[in-house]
Backbone atoms as SQL, in Angstrom:
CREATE TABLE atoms (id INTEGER PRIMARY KEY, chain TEXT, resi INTEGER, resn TEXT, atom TEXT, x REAL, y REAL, z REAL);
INSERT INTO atoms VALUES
  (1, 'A', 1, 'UNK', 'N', 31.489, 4.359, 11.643),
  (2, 'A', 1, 'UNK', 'CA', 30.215, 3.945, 12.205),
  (3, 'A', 1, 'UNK', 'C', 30.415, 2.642, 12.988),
  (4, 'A', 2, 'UNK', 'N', 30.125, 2.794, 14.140),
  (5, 'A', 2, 'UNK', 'CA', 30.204, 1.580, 15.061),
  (6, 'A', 2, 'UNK', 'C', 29.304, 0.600, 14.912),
  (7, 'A', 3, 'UNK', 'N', 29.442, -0.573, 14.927),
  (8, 'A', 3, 'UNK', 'CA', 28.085, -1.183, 15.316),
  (9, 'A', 3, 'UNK', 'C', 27.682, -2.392, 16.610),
  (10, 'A', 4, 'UNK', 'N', 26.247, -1.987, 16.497),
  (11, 'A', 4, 'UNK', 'CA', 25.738, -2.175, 17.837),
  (12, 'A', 4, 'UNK', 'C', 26.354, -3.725, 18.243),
  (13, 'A', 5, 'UNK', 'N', 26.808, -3.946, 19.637),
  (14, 'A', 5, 'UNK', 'CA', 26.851, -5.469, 20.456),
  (15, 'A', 5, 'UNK', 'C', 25.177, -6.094, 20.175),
  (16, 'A', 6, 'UNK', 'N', 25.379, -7.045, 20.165),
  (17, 'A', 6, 'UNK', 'CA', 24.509, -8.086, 19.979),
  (18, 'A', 6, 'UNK', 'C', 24.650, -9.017, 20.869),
  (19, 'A', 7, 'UNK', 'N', 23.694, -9.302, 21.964),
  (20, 'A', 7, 'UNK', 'CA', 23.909, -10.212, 22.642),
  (21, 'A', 7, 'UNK', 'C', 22.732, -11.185, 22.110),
  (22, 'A', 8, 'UNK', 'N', 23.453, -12.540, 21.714),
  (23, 'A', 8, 'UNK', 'CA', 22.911, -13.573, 20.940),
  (24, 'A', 8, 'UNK', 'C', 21.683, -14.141, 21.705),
  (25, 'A', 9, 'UNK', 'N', 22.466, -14.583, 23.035),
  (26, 'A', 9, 'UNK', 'CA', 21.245, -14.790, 24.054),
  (27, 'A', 9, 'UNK', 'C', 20.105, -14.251, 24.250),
  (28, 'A', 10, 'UNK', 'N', 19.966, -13.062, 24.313),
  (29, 'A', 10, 'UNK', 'CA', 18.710, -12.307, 24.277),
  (30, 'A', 10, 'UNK', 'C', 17.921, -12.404, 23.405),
  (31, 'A', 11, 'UNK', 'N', 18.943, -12.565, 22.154),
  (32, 'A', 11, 'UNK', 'CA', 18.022, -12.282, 21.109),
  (33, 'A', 11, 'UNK', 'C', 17.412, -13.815, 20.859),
  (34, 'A', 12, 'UNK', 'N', 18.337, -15.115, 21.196),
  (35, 'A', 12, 'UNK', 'CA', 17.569, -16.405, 21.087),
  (36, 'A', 12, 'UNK', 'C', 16.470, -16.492, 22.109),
  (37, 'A', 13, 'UNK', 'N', 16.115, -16.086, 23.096),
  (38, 'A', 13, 'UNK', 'CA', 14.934, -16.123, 24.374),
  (39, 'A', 13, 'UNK', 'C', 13.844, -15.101, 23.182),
  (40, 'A', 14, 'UNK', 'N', 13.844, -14.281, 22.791),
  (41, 'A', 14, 'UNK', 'CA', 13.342, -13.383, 22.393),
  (42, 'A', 14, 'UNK', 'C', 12.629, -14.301, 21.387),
  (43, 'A', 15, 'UNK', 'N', 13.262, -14.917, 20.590),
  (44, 'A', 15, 'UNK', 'CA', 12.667, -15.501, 19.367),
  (45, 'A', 15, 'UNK', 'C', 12.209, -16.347, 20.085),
  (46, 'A', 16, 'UNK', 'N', 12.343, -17.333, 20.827),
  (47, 'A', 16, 'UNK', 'CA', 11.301, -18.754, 21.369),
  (48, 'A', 16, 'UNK', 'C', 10.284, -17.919, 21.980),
  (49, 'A', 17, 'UNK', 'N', 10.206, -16.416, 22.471),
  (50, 'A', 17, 'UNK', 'CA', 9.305, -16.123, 23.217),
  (51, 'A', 17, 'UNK', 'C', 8.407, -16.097, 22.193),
  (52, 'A', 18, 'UNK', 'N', 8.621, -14.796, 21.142),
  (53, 'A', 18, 'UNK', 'CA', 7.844, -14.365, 20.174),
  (54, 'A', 18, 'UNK', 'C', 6.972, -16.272, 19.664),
  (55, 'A', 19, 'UNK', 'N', 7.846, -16.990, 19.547),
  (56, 'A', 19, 'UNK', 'CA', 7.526, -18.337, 18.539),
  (57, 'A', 19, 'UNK', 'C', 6.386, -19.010, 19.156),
  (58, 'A', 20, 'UNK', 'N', 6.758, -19.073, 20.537),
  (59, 'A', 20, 'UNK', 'CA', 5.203, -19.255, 21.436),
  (60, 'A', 20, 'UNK', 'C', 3.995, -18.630, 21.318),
  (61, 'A', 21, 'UNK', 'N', 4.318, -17.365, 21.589),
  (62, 'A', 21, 'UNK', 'CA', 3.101, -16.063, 21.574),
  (63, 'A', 21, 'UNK', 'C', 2.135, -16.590, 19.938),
  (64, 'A', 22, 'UNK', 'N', 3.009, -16.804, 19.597),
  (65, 'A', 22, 'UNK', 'CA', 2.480, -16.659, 18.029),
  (66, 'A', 22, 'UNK', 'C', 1.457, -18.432, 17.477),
  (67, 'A', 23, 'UNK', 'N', 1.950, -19.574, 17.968),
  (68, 'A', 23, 'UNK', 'CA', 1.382, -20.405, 18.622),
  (69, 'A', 23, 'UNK', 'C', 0.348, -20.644, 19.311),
  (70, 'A', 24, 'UNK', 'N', 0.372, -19.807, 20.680),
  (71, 'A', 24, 'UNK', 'CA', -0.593, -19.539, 21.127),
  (72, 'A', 24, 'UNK', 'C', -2.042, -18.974, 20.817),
  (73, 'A', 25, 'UNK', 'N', -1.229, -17.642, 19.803),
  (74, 'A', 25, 'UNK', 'CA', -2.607, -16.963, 19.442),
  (75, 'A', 25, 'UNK', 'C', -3.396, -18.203, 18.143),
  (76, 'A', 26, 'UNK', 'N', -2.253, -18.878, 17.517),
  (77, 'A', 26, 'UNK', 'CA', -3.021, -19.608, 16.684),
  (78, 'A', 26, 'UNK', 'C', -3.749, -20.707, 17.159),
  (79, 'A', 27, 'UNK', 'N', -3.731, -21.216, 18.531),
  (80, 'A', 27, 'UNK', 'CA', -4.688, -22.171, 19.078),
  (81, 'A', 27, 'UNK', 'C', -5.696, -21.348, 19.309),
  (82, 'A', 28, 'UNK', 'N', -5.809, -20.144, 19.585),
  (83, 'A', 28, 'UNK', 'CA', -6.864, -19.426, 20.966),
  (84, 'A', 28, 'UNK', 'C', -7.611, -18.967, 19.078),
  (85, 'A', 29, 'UNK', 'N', -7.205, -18.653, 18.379),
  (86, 'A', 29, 'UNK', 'CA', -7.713, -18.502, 17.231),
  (87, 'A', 29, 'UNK', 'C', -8.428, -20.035, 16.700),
  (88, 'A', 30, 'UNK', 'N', -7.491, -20.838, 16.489),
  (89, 'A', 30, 'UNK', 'CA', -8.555, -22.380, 15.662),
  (90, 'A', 30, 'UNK', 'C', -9.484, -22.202, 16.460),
  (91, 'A', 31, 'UNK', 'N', -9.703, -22.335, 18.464),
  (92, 'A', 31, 'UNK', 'CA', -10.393, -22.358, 19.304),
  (93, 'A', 31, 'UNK', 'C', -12.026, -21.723, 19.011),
  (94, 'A', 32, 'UNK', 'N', -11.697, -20.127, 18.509),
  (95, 'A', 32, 'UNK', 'CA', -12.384, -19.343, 18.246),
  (96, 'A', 32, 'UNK', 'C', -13.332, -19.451, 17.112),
  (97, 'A', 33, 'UNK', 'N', -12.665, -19.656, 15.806),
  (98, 'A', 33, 'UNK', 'CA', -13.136, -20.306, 14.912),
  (99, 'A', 33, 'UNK', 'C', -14.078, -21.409, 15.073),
  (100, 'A', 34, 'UNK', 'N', -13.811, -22.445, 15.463),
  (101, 'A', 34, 'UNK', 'CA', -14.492, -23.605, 15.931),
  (102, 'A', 34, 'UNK', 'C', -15.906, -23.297, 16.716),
  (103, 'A', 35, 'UNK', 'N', -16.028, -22.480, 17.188),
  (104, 'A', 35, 'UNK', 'CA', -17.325, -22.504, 17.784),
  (105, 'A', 35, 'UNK', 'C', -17.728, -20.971, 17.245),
  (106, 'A', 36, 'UNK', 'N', -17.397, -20.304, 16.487),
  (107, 'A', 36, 'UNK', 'CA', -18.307, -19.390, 15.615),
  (108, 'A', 36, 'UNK', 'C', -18.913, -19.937, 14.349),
  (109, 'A', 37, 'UNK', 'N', -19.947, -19.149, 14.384),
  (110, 'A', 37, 'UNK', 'CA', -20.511, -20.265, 12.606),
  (111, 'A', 37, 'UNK', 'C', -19.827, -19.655, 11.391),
  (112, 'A', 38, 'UNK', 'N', -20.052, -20.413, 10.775),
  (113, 'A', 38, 'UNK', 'CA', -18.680, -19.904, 9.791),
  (114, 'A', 38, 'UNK', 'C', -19.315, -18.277, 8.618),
  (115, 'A', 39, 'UNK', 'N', -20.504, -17.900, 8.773),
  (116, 'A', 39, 'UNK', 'CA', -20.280, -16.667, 8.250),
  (117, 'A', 39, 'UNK', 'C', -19.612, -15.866, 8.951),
  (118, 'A', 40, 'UNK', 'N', -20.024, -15.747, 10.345),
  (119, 'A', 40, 'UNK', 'CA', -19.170, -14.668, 11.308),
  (120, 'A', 40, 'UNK', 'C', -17.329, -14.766, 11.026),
  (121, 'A', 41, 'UNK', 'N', -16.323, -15.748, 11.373),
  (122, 'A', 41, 'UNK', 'CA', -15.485, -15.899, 10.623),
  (123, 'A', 41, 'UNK', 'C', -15.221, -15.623, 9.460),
  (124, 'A', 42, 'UNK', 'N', -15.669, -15.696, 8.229),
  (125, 'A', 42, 'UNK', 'CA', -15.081, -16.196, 6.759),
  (126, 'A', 42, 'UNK', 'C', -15.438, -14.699, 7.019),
  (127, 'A', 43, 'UNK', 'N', -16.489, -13.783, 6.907),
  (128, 'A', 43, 'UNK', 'CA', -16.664, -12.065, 6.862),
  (129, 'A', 43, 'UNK', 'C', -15.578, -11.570, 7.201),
  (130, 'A', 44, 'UNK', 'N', -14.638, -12.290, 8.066),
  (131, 'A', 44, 'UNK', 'CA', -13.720, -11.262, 9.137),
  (132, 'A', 44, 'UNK', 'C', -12.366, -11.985, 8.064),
  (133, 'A', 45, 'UNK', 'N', -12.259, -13.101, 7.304),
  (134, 'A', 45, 'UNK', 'CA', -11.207, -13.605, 6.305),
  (135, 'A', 45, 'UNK', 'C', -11.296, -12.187, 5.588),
  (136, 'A', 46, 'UNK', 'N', -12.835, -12.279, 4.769),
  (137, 'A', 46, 'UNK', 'CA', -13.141, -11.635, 3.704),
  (138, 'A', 46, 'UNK', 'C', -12.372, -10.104, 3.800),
  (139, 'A', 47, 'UNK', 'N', -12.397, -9.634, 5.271),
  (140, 'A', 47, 'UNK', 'CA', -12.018, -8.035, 5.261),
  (141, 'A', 47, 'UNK', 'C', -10.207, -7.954, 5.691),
  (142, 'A', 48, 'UNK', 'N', -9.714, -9.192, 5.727),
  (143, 'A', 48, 'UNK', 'CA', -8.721, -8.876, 5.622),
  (144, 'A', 48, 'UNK', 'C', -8.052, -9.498, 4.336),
  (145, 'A', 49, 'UNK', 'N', -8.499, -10.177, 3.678),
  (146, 'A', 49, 'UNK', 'CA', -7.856, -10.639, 2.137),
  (147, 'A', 49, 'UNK', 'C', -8.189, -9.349, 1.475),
  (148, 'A', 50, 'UNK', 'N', -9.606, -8.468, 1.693),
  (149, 'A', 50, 'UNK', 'CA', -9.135, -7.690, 0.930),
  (150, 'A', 50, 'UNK', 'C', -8.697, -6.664, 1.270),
  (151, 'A', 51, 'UNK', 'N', -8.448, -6.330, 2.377),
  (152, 'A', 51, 'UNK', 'CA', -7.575, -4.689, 2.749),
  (153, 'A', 51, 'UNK', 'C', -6.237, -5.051, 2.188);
């Protein structure tokens, strides 16, 4: 069984990309939060703590 080349490079761009994206959504999220009142939020906690 061979295994696959790995090009390191790609895969380091890949991770700073993902590391941003993920960053991002968590500002555009606090953002969001912040100006909803907090039942609308905490309902949308509530349905994913419990699924």
């Amino acid at each position: 069984m061979k295994i696959p080349d790995i090009d390191v490079e790609k895969l380091k761009k890949f991770k700073e990309k993902n590391f941003k994206e993920r960053l991002e959504f968590i500002d555009k999220y606090a953002e969001w939060v912040k100006k909803q009142p907090n039942k609308k939020w905490s309902s949308q906690q509530n349905n994913i703590i419990d699924s």
